[in-house]
C-alpha positions in Angstrom: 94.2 79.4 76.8 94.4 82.3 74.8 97.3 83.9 72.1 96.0 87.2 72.3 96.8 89.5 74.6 94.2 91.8 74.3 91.7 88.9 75.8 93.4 89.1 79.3 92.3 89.9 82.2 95.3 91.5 83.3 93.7 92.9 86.9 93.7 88.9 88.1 97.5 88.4 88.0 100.3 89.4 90.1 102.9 88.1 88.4 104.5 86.4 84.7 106.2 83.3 85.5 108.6 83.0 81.6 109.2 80.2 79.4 107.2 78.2 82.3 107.6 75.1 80.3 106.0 71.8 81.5 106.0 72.1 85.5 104.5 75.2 86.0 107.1 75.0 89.2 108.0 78.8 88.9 104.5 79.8 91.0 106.0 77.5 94.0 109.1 79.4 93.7 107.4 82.8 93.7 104.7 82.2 96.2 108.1 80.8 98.6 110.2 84.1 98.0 108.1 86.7 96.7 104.6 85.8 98.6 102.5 85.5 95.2 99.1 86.2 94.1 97.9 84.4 90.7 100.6 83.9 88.1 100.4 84.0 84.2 102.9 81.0 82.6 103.6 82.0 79.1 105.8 79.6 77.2 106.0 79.9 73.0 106.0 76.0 72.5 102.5 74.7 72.4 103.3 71.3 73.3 105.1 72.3 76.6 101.6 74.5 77.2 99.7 71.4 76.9 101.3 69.2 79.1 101.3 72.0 81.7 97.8 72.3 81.5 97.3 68.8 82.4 99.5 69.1 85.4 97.6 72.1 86.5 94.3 70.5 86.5 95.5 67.8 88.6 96.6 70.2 91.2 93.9 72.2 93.0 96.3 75.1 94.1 97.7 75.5 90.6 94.0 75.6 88.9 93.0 78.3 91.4 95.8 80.7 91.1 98.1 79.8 87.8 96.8 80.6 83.9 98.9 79.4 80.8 99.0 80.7 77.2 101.2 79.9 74.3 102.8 83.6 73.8 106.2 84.9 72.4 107.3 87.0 75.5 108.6 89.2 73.4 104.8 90.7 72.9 105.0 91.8 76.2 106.9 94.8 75.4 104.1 97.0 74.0 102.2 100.0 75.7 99.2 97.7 75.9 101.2 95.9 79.2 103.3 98.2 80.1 103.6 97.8 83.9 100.7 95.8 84.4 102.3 92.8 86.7 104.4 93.4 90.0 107.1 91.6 88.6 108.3 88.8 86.6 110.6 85.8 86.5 112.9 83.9 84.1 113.8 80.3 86.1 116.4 78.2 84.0 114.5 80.0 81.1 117.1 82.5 78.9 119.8 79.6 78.6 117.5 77.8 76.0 116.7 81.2 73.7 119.0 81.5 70.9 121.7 84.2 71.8 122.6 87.4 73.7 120.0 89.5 71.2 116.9 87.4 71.8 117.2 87.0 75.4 118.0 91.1 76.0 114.3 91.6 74.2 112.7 89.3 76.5 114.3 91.2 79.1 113.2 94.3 77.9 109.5 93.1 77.5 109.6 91.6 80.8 110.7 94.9 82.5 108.5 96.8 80.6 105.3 94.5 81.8 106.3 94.6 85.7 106.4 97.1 88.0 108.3 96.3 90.8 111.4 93.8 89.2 112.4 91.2 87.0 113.9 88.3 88.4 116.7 85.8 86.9 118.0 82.5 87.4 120.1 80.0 85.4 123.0 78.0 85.1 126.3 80.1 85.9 128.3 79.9 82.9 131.2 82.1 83.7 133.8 79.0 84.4 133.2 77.0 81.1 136.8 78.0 79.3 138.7 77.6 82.9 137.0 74.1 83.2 137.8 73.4 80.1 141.7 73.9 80.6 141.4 71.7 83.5 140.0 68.6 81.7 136.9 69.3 82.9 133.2 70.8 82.7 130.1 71.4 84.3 127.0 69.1 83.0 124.5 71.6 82.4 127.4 73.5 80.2 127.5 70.5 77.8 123.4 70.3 77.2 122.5 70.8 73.4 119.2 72.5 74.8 121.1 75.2 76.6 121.9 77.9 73.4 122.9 80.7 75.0 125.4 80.6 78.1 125.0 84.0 79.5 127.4 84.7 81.8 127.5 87.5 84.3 129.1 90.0 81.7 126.8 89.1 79.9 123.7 90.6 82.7 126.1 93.2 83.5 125.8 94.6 80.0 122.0 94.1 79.3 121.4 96.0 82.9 123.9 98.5 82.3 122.1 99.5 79.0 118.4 98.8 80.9 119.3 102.1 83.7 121.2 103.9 81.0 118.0 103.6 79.0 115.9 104.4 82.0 113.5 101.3 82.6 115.2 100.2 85.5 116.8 102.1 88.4 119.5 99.4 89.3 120.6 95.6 89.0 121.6 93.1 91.1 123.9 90.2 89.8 124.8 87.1 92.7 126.4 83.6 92.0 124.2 81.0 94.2 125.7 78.0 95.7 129.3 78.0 95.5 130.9 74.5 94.1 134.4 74.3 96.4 136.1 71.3 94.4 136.2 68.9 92.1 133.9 66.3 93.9 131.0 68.2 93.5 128.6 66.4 90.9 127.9 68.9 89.1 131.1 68.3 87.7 132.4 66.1 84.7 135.8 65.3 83.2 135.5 66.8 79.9 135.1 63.2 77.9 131.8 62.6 80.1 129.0 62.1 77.3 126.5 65.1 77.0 123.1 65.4 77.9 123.8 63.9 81.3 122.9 65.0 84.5 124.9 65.0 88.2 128.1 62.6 88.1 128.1 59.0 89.2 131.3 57.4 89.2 129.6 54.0 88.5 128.6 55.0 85.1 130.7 58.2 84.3 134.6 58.3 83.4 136.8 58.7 86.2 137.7 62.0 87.3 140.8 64.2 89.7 138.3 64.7 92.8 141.0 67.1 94.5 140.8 70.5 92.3 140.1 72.8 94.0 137.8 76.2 92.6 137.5 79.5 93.5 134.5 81.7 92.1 132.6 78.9 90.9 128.8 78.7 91.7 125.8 76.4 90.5 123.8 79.2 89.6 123.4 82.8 88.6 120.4 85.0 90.0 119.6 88.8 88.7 117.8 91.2 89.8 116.6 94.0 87.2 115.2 96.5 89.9 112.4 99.3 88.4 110.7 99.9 91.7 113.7 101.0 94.3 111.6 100.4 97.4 111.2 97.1 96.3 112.4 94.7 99.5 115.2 92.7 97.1 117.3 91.8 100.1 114.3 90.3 102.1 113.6 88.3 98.7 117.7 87.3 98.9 117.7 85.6 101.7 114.3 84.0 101.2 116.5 82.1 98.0 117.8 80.6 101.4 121.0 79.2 99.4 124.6 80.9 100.2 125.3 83.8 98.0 128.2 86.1 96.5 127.1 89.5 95.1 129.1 89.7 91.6 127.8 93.4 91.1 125.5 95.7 92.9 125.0 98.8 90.4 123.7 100.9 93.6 127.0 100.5 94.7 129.8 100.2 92.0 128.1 102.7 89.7 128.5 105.0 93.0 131.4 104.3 93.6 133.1 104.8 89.8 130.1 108.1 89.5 126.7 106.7 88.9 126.0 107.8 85.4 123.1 110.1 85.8 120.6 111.7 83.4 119.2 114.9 84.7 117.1 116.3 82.0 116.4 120.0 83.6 120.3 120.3 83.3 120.6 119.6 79.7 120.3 122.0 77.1 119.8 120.0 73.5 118.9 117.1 72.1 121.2 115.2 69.5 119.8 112.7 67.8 122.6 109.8 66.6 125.6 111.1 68.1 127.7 108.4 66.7 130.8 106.5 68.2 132.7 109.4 69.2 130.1 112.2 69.8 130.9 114.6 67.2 127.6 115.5 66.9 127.3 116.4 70.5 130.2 119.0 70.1 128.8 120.0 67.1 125.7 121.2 68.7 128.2 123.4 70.9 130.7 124.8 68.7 127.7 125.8 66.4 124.5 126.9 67.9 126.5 127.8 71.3 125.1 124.8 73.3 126.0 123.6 76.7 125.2 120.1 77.9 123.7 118.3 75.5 121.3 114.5 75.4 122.4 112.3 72.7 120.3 109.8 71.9 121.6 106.5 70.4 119.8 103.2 69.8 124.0 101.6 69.2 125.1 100.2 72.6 128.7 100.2 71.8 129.0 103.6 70.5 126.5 104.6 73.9 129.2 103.0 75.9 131.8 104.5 74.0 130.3 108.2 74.8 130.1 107.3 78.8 133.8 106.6 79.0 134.8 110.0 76.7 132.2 111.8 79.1 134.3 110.6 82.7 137.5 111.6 81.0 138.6 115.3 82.8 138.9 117.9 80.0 137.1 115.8 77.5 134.6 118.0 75.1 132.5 115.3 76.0 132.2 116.1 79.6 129.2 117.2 80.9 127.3 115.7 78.1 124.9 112.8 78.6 123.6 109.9 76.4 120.7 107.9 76.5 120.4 104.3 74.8 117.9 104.4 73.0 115.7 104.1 69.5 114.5 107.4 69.2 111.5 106.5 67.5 110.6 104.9 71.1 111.2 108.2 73.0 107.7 109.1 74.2 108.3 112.3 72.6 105.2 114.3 74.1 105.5 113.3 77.9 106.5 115.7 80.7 109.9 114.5 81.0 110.8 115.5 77.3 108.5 117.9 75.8 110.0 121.4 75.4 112.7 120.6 77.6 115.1 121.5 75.7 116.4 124.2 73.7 117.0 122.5 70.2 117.6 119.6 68.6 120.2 118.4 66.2 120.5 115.6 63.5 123.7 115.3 61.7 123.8 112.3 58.8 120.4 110.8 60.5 117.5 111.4 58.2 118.8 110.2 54.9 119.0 106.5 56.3 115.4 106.8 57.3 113.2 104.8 54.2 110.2 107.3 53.2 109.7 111.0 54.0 106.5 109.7 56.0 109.2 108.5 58.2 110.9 111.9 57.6 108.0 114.1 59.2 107.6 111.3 62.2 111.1 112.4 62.9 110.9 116.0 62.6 107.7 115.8 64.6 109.5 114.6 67.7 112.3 116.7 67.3 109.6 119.7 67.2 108.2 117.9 70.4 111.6 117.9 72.2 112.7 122.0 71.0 111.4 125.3 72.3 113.5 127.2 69.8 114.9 125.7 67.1 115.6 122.4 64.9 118.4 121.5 63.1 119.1 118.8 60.3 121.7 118.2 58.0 122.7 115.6 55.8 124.4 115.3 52.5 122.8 117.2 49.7 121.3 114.9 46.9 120.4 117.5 44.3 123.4 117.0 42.4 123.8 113.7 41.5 122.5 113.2 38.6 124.4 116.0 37.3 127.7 114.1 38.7 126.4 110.5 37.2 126.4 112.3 34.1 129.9 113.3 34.6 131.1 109.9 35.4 131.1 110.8 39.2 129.1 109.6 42.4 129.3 110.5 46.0 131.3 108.3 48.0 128.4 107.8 51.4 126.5 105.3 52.1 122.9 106.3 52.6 119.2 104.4 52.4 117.4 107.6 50.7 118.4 110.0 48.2 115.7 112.7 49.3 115.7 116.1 47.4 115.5 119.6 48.7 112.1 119.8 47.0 110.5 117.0 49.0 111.9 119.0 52.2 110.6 121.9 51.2 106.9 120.3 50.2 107.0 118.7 53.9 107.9 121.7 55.8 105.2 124.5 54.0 102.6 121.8 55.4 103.9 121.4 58.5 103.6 125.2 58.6 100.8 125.2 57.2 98.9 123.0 60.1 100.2 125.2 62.8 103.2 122.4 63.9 106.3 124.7 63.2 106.7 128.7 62.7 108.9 128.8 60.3 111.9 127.0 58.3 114.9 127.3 56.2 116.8 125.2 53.8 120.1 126.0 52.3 123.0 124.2 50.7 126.0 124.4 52.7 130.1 123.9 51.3 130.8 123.8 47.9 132.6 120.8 45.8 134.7 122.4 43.4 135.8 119.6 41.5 136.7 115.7 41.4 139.2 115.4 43.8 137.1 116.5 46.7 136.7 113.6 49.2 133.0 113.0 48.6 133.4 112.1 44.8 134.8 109.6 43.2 134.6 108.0 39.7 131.7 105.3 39.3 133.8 103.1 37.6 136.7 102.7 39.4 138.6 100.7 36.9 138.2 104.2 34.9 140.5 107.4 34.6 139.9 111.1 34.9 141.8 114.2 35.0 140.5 116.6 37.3 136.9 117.6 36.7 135.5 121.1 37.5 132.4 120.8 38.8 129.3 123.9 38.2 127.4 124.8 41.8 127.9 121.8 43.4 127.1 121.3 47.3 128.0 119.1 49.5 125.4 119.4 52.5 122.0 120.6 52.9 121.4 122.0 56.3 117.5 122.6 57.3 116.4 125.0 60.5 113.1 124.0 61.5 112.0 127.3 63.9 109.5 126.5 67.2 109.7 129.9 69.0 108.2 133.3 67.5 110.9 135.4 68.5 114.3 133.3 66.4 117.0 134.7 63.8 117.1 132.3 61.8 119.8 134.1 59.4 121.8 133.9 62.7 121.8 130.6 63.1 122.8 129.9 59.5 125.7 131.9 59.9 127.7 129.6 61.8 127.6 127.0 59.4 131.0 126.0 57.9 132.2 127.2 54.5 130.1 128.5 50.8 126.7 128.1 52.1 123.3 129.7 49.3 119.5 130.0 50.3 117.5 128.0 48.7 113.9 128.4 50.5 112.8 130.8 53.4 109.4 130.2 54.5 109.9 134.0 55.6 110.7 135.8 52.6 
């Protein structure tokens, strides 16, 4: 048993069996539907491990083809495991993580370990309020060990954001086992103590045997698909249980227009786009783009960008969004570098914490642009001179960084050959206090209106990548008073 991952031998397994617990039963269940070679059981609670282990060397099979080791699964998701097993499987495992968040990282490492697909099965949850109306409940719903009742939404929303992202190509969502009434032991009357297990009328309250249910099932089963000429249906009907597919994305995301991210049709990158996209049609209106990439780490607002996109006439349409931490792209592979015309990053980099971070960014926005980068964010120059005045700006931002600091970055990014050229200017001017970026400090305080000396309200950077740019051109399609302050030209 080992806790570091770096110590395994991962050319002797063909699959992870998660949160294995004490029973080590998920290899049976593999080796019956998905005709298994070794397994590796990873469970985070040592004591679990430990009794497992003694099971396993009781049981010849098991000690031949089925290694344990006390791991968070969430260390799976690193480079150093990236598609090393055929698959993986999560057997009555994500109910007991605490919440939505948790469980969607395991997910993630999980996919990002297998090859061919992640596999999912649990408790269905999806009935629990209906029940509940009805006097009545489902035992495993009233367990104090189950923490986190997914419910098909629920999978429908982690694999919607999985293909969006791009680490799997579709996902699979069935109910197993349909429960037709009220007789079924799996059911409870609502004042049935908790913790219990199938119903008994000789111990158990008394309960209305004649309700009748439609759409309720014992389980849930999900398949995350990254490998499409993976046999999924073969491995369906070796669950050999009846079945009701709740969502097939191969065929409702076809049906509605399967979102689809075709990079050699896009023309720029935008970094952060927001809720509504603005800085999409930013990157249009401005720099004259046409279809642009935004990439966004916020689900929501990712979500939010789809439906505006689908909507005929929208300035949206066209565009495309991937969900995504940018600082995960994999800036420098084939599918992104110099693919794309320029990049854009309105109100990103002043929430990033050091300019170390800073030049990170602007490195993979270099990565992504043949011609040109663009950054702008609110201008910090002035504010001690408004502080002074009584005054602050009225964002919210992590850094205050000053167009010095830009300027000291960018000459030695030139410098080592990694951009050709930049400028930074300061772009629309704040006359006086009643602009909407200003207000007093202490807002309990007065003032009459203030007139302010040279103040700006943005500073916009161009960060050039090709030889042959105009970067005066560029500049003059920025909105309002805009004044030079560094040209690595001139």
């Amino acid at each position: 048993m080992t806790n570091n991952l770096d110590n395994i031998n991962y050319d002797k397994f063909d699959f992870i069996d998660m949160g294995c617990g004490t029973a080590a039963r998920g290899y049976f269940f593999a080796k019956k539907v998905f005709g298994t070679g070794r397994c590796l059981g990873v469970d985070i609670d040592e004591d679990k491990v430990q009794v497992a282990l003694r099971k396993i060397e009781n049981n010849s099979e098991l000690y031949e083809n089925y290694t344990l080791i006390c791991e968070d699964m969430t260390n799976f998701g690193g480079e150093n495991v990236k598609n090393k097993f055929r698959f993986a499987t999560a057997n009555h495992f994500l109910e007991h993580v605490p919440g939505f968040s948790v469980a969607k990282d395991i997910l993630g490492a999980a996919i990002n370990a297998s090859r061919e697909f992640v596999f999912v099965r649990q408790p269905w949850f999806d009935n629990d309020a209906e029940l509940f109306k009805m006097g009545l409940k489902t035992y495993y719903s009233d367990w104090t060990g189950h923490l986190n009742p997914l419910t098909s939404y629920d999978f429908y929303r982690m694999g919607r954001d999985f293909k969006i992202k791009g680490s799997i190509q579709n996902f699979i969502i069935l109910g197993l086992t349909k429960i037709h009434d009220s007789s079924d032991p799996l059911i409870h009357p609502l004042n049935s103590p908790f913790n219990e297990h199938e119903y008994n009328p000789t111990y158990h309250p008394s309960k209305n045997m004649n309700i009748k249910f439609e759409g309720l099932y014992r389980d849930i089963c999900v398949f995350f698909i990254i490998d499409e000429n993976s046999p999924i249906e073969d491995y369906i009907k070796k669950l050999n249980v009846d079945y009701e597919v709740i969502y097939d994305s191969r065929i409702n995301d076809n049906n509605t227009g399967e979102y689809v991210i075709d990079i050699d049709k896009l023309d720029f990158v935008d970094v952060g786009p927001g809720m509504k996209g603005e800085s999409l049609i930013y990157g249009v209106s401005k720099f004259n783009g046409h279809n642009g990439l935004g990439i966004e780490c916020n689900s929501e607002f990712v979500e939010n960008i789809i439906d505006l996109s689908k909507i005929e006439g929208s300035r949206l349409q066209g565009h495309r969004v991937l969900c995504e931490d940018f600082f995960n792209v994999n800036t420098k592979s084939n599918k992104y570098y110099k693919k794309f015309r320029f990049t854009t990053a309105i109100n990103f980099v002043q929430d990033l914490e050091s300019m170390s971070k800073v030049e990170d960014f602007i490195s993979r926005c270099v990565d992504l642009s043949y011609e040109f980068v663009f950054l702008g964010q609110p201008s910090n120059d002035y504010n001690n001179y408004l502080r002074n005045l009584g005054f602050k700006r009225n964002i919210h931002q992590k850094s205050e960084f000053m167009n010095d600091e830009f300027i000291t970055l960018l000459k030695h990014m030139k410098n080592e050959g990694k951009i050709v050229d930049f400028a930074v200017y300061e772009t629309r001017l704040i006359e006086d206090s009643t602009h909407p970026t200003v207000k007093l400090i202490d807002d309990n305080s007065k003032s009459g209106v203030v007139k302010f000396n040279n103040v700006y309200m943005d500073n916009s950077i161009f960060i050039q990548t090709a030889d042959e740019l105009d970067i005066q051109s560029l500049a003059d399609h920025l909105i309002g008073r805009k004044h030079l302050i560094y040209s690595s030209k001139n």
